[in-house]
N, C-alpha and C positions, 0 to 999 in steps of 0.2 A: 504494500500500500504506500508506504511511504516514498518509494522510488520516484510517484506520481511526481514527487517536490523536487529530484535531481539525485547524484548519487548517494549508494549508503551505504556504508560498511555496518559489517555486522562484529560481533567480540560473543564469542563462549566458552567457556574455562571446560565445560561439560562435555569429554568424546563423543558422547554420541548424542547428544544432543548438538555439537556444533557437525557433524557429519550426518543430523536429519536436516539440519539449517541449510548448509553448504550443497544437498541434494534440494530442497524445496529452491532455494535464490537461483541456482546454476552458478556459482562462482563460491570463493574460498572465504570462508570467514574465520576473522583472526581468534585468536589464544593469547592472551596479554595480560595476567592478572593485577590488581588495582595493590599498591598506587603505583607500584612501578610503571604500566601499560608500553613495555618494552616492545619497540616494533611500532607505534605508532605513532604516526607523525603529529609534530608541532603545529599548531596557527593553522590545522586544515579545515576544522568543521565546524560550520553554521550554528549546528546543532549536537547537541550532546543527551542521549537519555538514560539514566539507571533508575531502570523501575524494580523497585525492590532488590537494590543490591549495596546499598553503602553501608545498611544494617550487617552484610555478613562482611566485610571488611574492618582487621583490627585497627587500624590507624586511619578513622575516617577522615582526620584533616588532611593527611597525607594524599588520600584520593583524591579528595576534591578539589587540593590544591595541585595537583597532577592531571586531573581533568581539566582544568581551567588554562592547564599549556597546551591542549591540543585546540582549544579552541580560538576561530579567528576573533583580531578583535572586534569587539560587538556581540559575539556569540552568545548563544543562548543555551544553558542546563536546566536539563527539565528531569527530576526525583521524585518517587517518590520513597517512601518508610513505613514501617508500623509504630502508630503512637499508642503513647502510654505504658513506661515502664512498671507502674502498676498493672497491668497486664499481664505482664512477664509470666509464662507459665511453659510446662514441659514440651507444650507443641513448639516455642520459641526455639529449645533444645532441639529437638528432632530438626529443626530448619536452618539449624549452623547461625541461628543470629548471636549477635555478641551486644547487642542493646536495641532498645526501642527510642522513642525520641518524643519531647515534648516541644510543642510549640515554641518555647522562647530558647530550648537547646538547640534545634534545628538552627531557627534563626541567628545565633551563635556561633555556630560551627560555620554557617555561610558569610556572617560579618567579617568572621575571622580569616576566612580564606583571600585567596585572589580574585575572587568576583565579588559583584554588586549584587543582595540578593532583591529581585522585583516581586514577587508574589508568594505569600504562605499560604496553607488551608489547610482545612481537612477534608478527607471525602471519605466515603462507606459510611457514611453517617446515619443512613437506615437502615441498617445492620445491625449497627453500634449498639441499641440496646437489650436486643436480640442475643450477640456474642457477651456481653458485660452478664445477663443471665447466666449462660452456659458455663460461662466460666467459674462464676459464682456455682452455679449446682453443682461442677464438679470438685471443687475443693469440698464442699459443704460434704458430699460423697464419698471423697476423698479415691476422685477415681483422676486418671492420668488422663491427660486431655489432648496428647500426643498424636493421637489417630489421624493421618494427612490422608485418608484414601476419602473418596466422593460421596455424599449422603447418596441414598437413593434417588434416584434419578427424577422423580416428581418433587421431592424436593428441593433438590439442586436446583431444578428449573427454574423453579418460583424463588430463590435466593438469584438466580441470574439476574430474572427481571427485575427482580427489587434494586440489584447490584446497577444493574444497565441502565436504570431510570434518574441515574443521577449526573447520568451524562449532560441532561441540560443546562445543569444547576454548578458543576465544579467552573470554578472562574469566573460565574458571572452574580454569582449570591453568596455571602460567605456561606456557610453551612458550620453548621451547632458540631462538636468535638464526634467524630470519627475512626474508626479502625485503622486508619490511615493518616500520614502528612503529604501534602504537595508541595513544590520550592520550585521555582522560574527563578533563574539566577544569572547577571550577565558578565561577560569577561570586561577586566575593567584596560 
């Protein structure tokens, strides 16, 4: 999809996940893990996205300040996170995160870097009290909340579209606190 806009390199740390990639694009997508990002080039792209990946990198300032040299000047980084280190719970474990992020630490970690950051939020925010239950029943339970495979598929669904309906609203309403953070940040 995004090719629509011009070129696009892609990055997966994952064999085979970067060799389902590199089969779907036709062309080779890199292996570069953050912050080093060895192998790719300085001052080249418009745009930069990690959606859900600065969470499993240990030296997040290190990334972001290593992202912000591949970007030309003016560019644009678009992130997102899982907020709310109250949250923190054993599925966080199972998914290699090493923290979650609150509104004014995000913000933070983006001041401090070598961008300007232009936009915070939250999104999943109709989720949000939905998962803040679960979570809650399972401590209460005292059951492991680890489990990453798919609810049933009728429910799944109905969590997509609740997921999917929030596409109007990210960027252009803020939205009340969420399973998630968003950051637009620009190289300065």
């Amino acid at each position: 999809m995004l090719s629509g806009f011009g070129h696009v390199d892609g990055l997966e740390l994952d064999e085979e996940a970067r060799a389902l990639s590199e089969k779907r694009l036709g062309r080779k997508v890199m292996s570069a893990p953050l912050p080093e990002l060895a192998g790719v080039p300085n001052r080249r792209y418009d745009v930069i996205g990690a959606f859900d990946v600065i969470e499993h990198i240990a030296d997040d300032a290190a990334a972001l300040s290593s992202i912000a040299g591949k970007l030309k000047p003016s560019g644009k980084f678009v992130m997102t996170v899982p907020a709310h280190q109250w949250m923190w719970s054993s599925h966080d474990v199972v998914n290699h995160h090493k923290r979650r992020y609150s509104k004014s630490g995000l913000k933070a970690l983006i001041e401090a870097s070598p961008m300007k950051l232009d936009r915070i939020g939250y999104f999943n925010s109709l989720l949000f009290p939905l998962a803040v239950a679960q979570r809650g029943a399972s401590k209460l339970r005292r059951e492991d909340d680890a489990d990453v495979s798919l609810p049933p598929a009728p429910l799944n669904a109905a969590l997509e579209k609740i997921f999917a309906a929030e596409r109007y609203l990210v960027g252009r309403l803020p939205l009340p606190p969420g399973l998630s953070l968003f950051a637009v940040a620009s190289a300065r």
